[in-house]
N, C-alpha and C positions, 0 to 999 in steps of 0.2 A: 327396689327391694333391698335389703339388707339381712345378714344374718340371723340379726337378734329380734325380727320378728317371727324368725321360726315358730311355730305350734301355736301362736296364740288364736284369738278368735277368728279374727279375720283369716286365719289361715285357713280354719278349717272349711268356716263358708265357701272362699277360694277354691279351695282342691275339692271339695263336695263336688261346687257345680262343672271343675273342672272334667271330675270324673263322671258327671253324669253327659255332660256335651261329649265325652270320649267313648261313651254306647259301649264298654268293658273292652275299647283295644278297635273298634271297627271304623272309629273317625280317626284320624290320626293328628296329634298335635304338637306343635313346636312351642317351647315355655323360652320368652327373653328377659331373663329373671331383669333385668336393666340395673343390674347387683349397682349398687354403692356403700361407701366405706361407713363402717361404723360410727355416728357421732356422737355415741356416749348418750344419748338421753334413755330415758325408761318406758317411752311408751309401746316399746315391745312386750311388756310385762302383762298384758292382759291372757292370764294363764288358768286364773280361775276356775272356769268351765272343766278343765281336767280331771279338778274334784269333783264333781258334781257328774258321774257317770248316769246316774241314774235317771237327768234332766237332757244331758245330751249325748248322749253314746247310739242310741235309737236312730241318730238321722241318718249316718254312718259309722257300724260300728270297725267295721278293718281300718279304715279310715282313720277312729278317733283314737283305736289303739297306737296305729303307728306313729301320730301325734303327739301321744304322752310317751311314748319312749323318746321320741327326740326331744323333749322338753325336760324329763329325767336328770337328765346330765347335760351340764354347761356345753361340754364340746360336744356334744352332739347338736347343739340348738345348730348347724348349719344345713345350708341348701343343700351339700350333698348327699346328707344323709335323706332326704327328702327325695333326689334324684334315683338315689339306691334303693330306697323303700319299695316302689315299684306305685307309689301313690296314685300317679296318673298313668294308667295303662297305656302302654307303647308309647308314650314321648320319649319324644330327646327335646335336649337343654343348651342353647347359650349360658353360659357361667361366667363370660368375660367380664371385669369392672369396665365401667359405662366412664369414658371422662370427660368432662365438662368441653376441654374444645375439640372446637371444628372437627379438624382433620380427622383426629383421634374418633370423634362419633363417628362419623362419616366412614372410617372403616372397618365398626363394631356392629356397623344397619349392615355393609356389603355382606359382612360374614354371615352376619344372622340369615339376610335373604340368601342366601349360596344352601348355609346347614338347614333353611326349614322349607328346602325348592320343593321338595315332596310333599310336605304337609298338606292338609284341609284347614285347619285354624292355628291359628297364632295368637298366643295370651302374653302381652305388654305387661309390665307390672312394674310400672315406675314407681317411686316414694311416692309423687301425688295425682298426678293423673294424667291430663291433656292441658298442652302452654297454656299460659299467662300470656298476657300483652305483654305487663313490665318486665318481664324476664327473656329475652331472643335468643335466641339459640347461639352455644357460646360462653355464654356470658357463664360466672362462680355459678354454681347449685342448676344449671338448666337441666344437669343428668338427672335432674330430678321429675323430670317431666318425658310427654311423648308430645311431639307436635306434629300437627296436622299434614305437614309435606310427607311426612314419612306415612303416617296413615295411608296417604291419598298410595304412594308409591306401592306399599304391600299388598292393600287390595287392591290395585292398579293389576298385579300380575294374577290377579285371581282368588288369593286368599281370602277367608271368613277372619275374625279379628274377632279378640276379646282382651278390653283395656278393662286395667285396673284404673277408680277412681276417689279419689278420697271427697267427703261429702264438704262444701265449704260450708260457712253460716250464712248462706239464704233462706229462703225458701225453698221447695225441694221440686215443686211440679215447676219453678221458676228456672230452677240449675239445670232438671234434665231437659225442658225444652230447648234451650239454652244448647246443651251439648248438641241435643239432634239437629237443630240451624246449624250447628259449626260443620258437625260431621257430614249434611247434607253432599257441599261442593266436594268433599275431601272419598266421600263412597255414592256416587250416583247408582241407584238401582240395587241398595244395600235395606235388607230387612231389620229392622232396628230392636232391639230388646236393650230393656236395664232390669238386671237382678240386682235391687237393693238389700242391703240391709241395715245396721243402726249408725253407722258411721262411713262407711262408704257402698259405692255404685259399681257394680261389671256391667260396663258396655257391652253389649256384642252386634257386631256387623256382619252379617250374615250374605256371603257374596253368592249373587242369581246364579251363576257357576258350580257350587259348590256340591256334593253329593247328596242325595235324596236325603239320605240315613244322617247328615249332620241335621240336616235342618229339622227331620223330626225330632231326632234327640232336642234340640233347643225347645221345640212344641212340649216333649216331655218336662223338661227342665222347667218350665216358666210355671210348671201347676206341682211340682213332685217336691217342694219342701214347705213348710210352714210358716205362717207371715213373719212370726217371731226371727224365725231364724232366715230368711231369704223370701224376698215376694218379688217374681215376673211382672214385668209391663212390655207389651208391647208398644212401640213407639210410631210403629207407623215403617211403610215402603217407602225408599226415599227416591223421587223421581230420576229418570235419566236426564241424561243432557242434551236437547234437542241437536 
């Protein structure tokens, strides 16, 4: 994630379904924004929709207000105003920049798992989604990613997980079957959903552990917005490990 995607579209699909799997404050969730640094390009600019109240203000309207105020003003377009907003009822927020080595990641997961030990779900929001082969962890730009050990490790201690994913140019029932093979080994006995929308996918892994009340929320969630702007799939129960 990065600042300068503050309020645009994707944002708001985002904290929509954030706030809907958050049941108004009764699920509790941890955001790891997995912040990196500004690189100057423009594809945060999809703002448009702001004008157009009348097309989408309906889906959420507290929501889409507090959105256009942070997009108002250049310095506001940051996360924290986004934290301060109250957007996603009763979260807390890792804020730290993400750094490409080792050491440095490795003790930005410790923190993150330490500040979100209490949570029910965890929302990843890397720049592009879940690793690459050609990119290992490490290496220039991999904070740009979440990769699978870490996955395995957070729902390892019990939590539900919802990864941000940017859509590549495949085919689409290609990419997300694709994802659920990966995720298989990494969440054994994890309920699977993808909320699409036009450009990217929210994972959610839904851990057998986790409280009644989230999992209905994601039931609600998968049928409560409109295909245009977000459409549910279930992806299937992912076996245990014999």
């Amino acid at each position: 994630m990065k600042d300068q995607y503050v309020g645009d579209i994707n944002d708001y699909r985002k904290y929509a379904l954030l706030r809907a799997l958050s049941s108004g404050g009764a699920n509790h969730i941890g955001v790891c924004w997995m912040l990196t640094a500004s690189d100057g390009r423009t594809d945060g600019n999809k703002l448009a929709y702001l004008q157009q109240p009348e097309r989408h203000r309906h889906v959420d309207p507290k929501l889409f207000d507090i959105l256009a105020d942070a997009a108002a003003e250049p310095d506001r377009r940051r996360l924290a105003t986004i934290e301060g907003s109250g957007a996603v009822p009763s979260a807390i927020y890792h804020n730290a920049l993400l750094p490409d080595e080792l050491a440095g990641r490795h003790a930005f997961m410790g923190r993150c798992a330490y500040e979100f030990r209490d949570v029910d779900l965890i929302f990843f929001d890397p720049d592009n989604g879940l690793e690459v082969s050609s990119l290992p962890k490490g290496r220039k730009n991999s904070s740009k990613y979440l990769y699978l050990d870490e996955v395995a490790a957070f729902y390892g201690s019990g939590k539900s997980l919802l990864i941000y994913q940017h859509f590549p140019r495949i085919e689409r029932a290609v990419f997300l079957a694709r994802c659920a093979e990966r995720l298989r080994a990494a969440a054994p006995g994890a309920s699977l959903r993808a909320f699409s929308t036009a450009h990217v996918v929210f994972l959610l892994l839904l851990h057998p552990d986790s409280p009644p009340q989230l999992h209905s929320a994601a039931d609600v969630a998968s049928t409560r917005f409109a295909h245009e702007f977000m459409s549910g799939k279930f992806l299937g129960i992912e076996p245990t490990t014999p």
